[in-house]
Backbone and ligand atoms as CSV (ligand in chain L), in Angstrom:
chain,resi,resn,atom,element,x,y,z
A,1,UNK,N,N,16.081,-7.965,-2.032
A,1,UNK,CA,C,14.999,-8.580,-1.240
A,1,UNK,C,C,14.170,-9.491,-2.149
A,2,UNK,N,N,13.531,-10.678,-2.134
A,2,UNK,CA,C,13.244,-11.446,-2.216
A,2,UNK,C,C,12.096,-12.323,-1.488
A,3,UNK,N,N,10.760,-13.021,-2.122
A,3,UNK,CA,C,10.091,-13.066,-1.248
A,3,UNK,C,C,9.796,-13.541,-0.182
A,4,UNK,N,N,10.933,-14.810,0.279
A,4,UNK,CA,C,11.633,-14.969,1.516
A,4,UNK,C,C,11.950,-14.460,2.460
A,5,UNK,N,N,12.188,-13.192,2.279
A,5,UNK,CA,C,12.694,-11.834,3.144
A,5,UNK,C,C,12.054,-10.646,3.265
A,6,UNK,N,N,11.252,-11.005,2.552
A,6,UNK,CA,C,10.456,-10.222,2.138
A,6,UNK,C,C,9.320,-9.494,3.186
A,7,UNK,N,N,9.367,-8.345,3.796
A,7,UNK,CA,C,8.559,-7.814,5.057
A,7,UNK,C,C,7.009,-8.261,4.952
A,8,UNK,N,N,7.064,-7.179,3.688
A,8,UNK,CA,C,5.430,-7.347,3.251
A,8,UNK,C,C,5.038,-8.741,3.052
A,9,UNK,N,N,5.462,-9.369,2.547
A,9,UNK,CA,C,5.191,-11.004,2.415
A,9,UNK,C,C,4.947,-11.861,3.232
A,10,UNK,N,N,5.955,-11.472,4.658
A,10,UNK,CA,C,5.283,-12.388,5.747
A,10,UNK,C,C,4.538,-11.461,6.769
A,11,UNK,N,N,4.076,-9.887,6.259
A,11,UNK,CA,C,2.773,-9.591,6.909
A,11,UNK,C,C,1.608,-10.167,6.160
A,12,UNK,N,N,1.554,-10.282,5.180
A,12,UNK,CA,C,0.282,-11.129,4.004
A,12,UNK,C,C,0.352,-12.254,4.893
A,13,UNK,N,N,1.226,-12.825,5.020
A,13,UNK,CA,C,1.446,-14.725,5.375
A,13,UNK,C,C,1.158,-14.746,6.720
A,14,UNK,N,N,0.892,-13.705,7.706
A,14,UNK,CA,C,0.856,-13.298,9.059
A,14,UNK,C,C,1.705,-13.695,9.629
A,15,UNK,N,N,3.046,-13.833,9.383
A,15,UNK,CA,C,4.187,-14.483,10.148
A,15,UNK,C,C,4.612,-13.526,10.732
A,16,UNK,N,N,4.593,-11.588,10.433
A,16,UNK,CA,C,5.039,-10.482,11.092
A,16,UNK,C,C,3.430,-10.014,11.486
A,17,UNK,N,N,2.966,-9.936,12.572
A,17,UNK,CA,C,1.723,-9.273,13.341
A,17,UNK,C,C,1.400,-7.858,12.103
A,18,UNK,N,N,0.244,-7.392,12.452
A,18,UNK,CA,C,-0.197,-6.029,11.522
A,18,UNK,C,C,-1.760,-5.750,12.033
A,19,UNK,N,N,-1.886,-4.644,11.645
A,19,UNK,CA,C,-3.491,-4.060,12.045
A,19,UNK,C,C,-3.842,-4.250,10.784
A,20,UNK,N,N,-4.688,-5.520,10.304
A,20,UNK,CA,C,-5.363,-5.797,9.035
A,20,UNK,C,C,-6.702,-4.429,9.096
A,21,UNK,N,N,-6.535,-4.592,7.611
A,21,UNK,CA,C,-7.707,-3.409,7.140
A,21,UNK,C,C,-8.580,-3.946,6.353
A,22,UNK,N,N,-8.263,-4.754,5.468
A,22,UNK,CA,C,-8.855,-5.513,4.884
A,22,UNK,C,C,-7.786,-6.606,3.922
A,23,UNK,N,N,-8.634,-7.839,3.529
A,23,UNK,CA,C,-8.213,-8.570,3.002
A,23,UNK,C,C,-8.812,-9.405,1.935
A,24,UNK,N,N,-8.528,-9.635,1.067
A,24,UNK,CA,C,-9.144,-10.764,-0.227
A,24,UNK,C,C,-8.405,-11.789,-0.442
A,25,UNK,N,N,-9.114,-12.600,-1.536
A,25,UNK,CA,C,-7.555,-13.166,-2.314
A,25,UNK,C,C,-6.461,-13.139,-2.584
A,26,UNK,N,N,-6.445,-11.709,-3.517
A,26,UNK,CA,C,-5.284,-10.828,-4.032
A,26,UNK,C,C,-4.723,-9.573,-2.794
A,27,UNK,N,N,-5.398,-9.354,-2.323
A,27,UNK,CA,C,-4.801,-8.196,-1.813
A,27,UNK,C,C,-5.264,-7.901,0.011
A,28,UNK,N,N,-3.959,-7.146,0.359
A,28,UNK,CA,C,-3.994,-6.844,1.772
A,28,UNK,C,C,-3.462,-5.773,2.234
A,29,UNK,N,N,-4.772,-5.104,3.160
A,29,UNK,CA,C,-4.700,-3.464,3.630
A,29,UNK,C,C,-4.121,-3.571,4.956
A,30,UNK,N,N,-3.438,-2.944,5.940
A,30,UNK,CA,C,-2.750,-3.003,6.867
A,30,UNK,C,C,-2.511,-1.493,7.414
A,31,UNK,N,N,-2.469,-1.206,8.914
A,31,UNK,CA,C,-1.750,0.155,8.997
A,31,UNK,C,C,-0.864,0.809,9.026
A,32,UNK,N,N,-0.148,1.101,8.521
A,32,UNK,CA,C,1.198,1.639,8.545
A,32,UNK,C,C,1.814,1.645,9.908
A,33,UNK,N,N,3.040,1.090,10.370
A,33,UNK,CA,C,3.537,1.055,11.276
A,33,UNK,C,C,4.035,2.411,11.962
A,34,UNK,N,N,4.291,3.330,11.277
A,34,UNK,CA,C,5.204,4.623,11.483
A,34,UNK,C,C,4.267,6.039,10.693
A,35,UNK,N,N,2.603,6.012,11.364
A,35,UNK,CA,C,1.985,7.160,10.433
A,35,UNK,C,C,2.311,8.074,10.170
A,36,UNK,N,N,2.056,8.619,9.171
A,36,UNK,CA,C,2.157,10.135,8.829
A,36,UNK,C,C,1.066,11.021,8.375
A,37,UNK,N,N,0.281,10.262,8.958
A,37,UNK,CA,C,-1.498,11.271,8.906
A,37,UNK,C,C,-2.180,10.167,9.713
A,38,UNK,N,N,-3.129,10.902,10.535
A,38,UNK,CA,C,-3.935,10.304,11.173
A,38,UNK,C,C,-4.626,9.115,10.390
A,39,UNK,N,N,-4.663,8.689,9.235
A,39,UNK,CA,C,-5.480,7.852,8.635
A,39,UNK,C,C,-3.670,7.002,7.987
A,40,UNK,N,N,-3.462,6.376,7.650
A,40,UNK,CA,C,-2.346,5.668,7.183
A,40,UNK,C,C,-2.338,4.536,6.917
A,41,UNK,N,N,-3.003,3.941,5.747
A,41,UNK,CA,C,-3.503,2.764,5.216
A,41,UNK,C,C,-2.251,2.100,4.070
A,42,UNK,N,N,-1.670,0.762,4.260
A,42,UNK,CA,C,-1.088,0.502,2.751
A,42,UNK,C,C,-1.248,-0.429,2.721
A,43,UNK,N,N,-1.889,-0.809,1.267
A,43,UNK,CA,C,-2.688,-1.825,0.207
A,43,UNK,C,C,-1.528,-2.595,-0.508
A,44,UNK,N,N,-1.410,-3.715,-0.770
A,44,UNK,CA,C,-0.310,-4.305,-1.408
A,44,UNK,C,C,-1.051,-5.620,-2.107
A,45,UNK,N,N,-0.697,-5.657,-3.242
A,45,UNK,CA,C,-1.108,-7.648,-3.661
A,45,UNK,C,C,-0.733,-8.389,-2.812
A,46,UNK,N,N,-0.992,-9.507,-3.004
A,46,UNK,CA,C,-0.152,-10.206,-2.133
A,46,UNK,C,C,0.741,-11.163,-3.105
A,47,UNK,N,N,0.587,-10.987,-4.222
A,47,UNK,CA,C,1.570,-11.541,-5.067
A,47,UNK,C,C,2.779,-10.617,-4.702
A,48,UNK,N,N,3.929,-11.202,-4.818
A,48,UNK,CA,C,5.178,-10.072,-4.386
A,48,UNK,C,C,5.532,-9.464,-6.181
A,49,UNK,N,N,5.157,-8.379,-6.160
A,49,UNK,CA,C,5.981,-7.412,-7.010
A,49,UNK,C,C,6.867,-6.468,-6.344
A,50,UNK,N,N,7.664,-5.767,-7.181
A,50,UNK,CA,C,9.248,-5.203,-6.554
A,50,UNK,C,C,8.448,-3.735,-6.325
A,51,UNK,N,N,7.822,-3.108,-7.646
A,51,UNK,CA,C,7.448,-1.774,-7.332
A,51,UNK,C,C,6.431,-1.263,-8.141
A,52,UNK,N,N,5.487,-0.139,-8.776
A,52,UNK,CA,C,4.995,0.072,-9.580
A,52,UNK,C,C,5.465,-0.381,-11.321
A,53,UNK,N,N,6.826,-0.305,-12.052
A,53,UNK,CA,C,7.209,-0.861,-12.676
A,53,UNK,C,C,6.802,-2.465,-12.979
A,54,UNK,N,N,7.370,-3.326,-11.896
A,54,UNK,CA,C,6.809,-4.807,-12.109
A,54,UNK,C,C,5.930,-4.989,-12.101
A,55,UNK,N,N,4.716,-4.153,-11.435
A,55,UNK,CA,C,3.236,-4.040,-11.199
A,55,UNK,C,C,2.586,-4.353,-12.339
A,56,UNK,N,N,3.123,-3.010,-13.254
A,56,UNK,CA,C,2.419,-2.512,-14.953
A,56,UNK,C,C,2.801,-3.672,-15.626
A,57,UNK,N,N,3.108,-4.944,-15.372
A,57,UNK,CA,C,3.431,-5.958,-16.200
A,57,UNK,C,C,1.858,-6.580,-15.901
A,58,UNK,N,N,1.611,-6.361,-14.945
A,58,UNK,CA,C,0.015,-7.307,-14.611
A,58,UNK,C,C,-0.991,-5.979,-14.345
A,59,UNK,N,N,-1.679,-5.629,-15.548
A,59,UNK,CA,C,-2.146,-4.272,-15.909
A,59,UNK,C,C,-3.565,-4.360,-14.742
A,60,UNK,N,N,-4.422,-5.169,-15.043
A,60,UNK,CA,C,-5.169,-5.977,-14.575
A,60,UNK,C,C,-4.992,-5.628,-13.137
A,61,UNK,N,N,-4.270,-6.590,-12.305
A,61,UNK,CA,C,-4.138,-6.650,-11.573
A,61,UNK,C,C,-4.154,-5.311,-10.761
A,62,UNK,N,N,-2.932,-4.544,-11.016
A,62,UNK,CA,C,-2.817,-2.703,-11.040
A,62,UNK,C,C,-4.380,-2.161,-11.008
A,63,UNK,N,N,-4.791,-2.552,-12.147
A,63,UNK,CA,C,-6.086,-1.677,-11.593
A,63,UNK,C,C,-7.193,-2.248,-10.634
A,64,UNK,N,N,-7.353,-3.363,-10.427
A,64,UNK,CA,C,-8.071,-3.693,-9.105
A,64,UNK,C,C,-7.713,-3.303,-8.037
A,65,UNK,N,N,-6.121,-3.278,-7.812
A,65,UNK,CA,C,-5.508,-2.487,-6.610
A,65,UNK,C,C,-5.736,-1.335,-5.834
A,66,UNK,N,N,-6.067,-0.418,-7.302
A,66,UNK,CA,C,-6.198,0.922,-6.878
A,66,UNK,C,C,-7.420,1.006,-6.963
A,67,UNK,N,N,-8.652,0.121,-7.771
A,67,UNK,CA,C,-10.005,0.472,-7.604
A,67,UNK,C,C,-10.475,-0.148,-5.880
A,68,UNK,N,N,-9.509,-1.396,-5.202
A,68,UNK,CA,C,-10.038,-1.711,-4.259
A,68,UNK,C,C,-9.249,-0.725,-3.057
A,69,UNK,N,N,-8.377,0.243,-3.215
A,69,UNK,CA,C,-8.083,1.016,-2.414
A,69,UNK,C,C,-9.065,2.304,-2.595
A,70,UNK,N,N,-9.662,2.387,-3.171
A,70,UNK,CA,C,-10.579,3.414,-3.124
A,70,UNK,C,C,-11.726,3.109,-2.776
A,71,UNK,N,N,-12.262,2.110,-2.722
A,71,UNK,CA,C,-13.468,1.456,-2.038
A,71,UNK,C,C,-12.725,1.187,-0.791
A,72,UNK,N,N,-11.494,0.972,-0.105
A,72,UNK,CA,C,-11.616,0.843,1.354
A,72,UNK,C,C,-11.549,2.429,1.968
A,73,UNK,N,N,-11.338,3.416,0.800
A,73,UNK,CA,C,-11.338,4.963,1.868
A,73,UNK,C,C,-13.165,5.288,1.115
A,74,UNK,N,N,-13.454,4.805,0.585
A,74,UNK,CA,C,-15.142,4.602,0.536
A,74,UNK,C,C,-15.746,4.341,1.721
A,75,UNK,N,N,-15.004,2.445,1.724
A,75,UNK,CA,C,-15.953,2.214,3.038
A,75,UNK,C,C,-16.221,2.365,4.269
A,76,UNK,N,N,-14.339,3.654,4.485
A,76,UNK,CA,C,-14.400,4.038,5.629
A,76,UNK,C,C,-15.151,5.560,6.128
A,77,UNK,N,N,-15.404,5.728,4.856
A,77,UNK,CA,C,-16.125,7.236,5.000
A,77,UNK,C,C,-14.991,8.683,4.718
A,78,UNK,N,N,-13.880,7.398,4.253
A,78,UNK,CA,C,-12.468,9.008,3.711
A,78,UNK,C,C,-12.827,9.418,2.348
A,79,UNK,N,N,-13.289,10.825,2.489
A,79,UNK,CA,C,-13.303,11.318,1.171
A,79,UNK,C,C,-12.079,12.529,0.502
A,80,UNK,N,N,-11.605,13.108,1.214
A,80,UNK,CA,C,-10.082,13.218,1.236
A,80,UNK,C,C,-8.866,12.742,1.374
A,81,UNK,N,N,-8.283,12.251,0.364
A,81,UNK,CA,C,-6.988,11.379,1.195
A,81,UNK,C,C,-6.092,11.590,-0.124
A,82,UNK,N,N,-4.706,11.184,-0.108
A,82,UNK,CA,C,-3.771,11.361,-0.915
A,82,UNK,C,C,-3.036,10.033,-0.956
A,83,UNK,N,N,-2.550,9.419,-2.035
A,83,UNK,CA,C,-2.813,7.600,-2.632
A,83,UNK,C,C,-1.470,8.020,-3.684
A,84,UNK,N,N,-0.630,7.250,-2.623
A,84,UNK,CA,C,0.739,7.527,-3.615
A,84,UNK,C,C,1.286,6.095,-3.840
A,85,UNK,N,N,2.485,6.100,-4.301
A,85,UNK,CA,C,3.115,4.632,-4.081
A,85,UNK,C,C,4.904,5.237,-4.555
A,86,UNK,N,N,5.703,4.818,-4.379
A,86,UNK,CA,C,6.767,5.416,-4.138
A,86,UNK,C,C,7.384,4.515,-4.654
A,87,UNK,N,N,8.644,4.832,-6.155
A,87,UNK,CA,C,9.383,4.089,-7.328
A,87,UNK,C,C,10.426,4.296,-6.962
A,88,UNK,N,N,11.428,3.065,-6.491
A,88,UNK,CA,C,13.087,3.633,-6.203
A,88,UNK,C,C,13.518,4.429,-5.191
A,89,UNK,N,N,14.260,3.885,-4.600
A,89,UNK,CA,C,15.057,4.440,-3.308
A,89,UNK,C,C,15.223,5.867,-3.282
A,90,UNK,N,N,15.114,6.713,-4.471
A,90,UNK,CA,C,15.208,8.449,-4.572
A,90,UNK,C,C,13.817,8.852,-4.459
A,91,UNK,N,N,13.129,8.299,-4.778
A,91,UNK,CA,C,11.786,8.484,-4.572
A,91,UNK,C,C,11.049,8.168,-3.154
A,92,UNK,N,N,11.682,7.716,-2.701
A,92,UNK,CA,C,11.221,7.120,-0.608
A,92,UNK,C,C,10.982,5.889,-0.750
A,93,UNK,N,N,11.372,5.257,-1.936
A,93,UNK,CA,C,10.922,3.666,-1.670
A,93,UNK,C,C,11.707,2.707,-0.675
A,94,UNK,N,N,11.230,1.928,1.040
A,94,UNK,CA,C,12.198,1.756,1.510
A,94,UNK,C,C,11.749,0.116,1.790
A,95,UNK,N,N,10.740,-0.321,1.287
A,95,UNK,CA,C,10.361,-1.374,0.919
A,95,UNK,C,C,10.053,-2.344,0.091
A,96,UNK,N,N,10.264,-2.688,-0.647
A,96,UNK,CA,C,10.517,-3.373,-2.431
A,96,UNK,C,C,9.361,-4.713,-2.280
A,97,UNK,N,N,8.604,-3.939,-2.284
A,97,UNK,CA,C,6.886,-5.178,-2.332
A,97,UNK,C,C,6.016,-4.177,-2.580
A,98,UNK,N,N,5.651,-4.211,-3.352
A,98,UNK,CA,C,4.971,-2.757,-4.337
A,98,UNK,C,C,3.589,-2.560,-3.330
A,99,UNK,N,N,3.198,-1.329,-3.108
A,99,UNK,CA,C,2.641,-0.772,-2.165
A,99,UNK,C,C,2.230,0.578,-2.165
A,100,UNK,N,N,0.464,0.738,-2.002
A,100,UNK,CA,C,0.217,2.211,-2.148
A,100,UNK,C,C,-0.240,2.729,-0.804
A,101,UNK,N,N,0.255,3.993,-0.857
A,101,UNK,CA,C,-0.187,4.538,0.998
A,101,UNK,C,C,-1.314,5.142,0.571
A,102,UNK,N,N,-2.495,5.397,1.672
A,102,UNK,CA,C,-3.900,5.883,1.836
A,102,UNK,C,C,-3.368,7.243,2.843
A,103,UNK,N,N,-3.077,7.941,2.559
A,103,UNK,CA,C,-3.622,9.177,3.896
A,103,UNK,C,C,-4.885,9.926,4.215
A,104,UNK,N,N,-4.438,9.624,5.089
A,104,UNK,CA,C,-5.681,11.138,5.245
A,104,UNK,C,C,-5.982,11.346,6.495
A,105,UNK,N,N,-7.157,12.052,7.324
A,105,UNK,CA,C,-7.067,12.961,8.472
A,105,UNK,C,C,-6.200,14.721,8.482
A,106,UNK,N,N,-5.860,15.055,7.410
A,106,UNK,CA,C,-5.022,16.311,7.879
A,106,UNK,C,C,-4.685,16.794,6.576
A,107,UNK,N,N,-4.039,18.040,6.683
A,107,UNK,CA,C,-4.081,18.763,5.261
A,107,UNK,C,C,-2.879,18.556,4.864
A,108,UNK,N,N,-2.991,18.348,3.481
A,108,UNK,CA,C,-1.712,17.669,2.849
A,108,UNK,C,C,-1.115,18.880,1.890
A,109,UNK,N,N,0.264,19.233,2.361
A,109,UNK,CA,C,0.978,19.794,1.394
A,109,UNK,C,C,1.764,19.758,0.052
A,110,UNK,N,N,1.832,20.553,-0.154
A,110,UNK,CA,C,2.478,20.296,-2.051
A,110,UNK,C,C,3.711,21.270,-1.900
A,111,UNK,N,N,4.370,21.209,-2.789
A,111,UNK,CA,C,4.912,19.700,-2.808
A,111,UNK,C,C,4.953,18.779,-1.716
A,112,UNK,N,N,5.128,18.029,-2.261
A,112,UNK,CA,C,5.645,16.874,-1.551
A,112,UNK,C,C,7.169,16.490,-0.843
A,113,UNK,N,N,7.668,16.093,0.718
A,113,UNK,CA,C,8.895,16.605,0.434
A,113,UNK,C,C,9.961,15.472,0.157
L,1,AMP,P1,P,7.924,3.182,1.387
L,1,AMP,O1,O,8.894,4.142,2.011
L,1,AMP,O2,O,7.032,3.833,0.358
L,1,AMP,O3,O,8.603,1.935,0.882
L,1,AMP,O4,O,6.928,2.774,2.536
L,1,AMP,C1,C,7.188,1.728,3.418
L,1,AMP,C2,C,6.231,1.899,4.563
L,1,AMP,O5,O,6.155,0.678,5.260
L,1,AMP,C3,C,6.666,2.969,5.563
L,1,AMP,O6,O,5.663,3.966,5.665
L,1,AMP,C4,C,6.834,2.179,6.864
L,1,AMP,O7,O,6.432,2.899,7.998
L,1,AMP,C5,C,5.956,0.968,6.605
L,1,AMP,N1,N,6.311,-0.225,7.361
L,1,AMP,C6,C,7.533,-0.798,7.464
L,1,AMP,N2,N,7.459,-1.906,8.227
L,1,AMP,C7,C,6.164,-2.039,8.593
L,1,AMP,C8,C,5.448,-2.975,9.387
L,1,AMP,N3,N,6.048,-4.040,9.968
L,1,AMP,N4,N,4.122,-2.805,9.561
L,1,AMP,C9,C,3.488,-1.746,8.991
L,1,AMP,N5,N,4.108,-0.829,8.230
L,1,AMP,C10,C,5.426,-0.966,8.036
């Protein structure tokens, strides 16, 4: 995938519809199409990176990501939630545009499955 083809890329570009959550320059919150907790938020740059790996090349960047995903479960009043992002197809990665999920609403189990 490529950023041509890229899903996440033409929800940033609004060419695929989405429930915006928020948006900046760099980055865009959206709701997960297919929740899995009542709250189901995912934050992405909008620069296309592949996954957390290509991410850590723009350190910077990485951490505004995750400081501005925590100010949007701030500004929504979520103070419980669980903020993952998922490396490689064994890991649940089924989208290759690097991306962290927000949950929350409900009690989250461990492991993870
Ligand atoms: P992952 O499995 O970590 O790559 O997560 C990909 C996420 O993208 C899944 O939770 C999907 O439900 C979600 N998703 C896929 N297509 C869309 C879409 N068009 N709009 C919103 N969320 C989507």
């Amino acid at each position: 995938m490529n950023q041509s083809t890229c899903i996440f890329c033409k929800i940033v570009a609004g060419e695929i519809p989405s429930k915006k959550v928020f948006e900046d320059e760099e980055f865009f919150a959206f709701e997960d199409i297919n929740p899995q907790a009542p709250v189901h938020i995912l934050i992405v740059p909008k620069k296309h990176l592949v996954d957390l790996f290509d991410g850590s090349q723009d350190p910077a960047l990485l951490g505004e990501l995750v400081a501005r995903s925590a100010a949007i479960a701030r500004e929504r009043g979520i103070k419980d939630y669980r903020f993952l992002t998922n490396t490689g197809r064994e890991a649940g990665q089924a989208v290759f545009h690097l991306h962290f999920h927000l949950l929350s609403g409900r009690r989250m189990g461990w492991p993870p499955g």
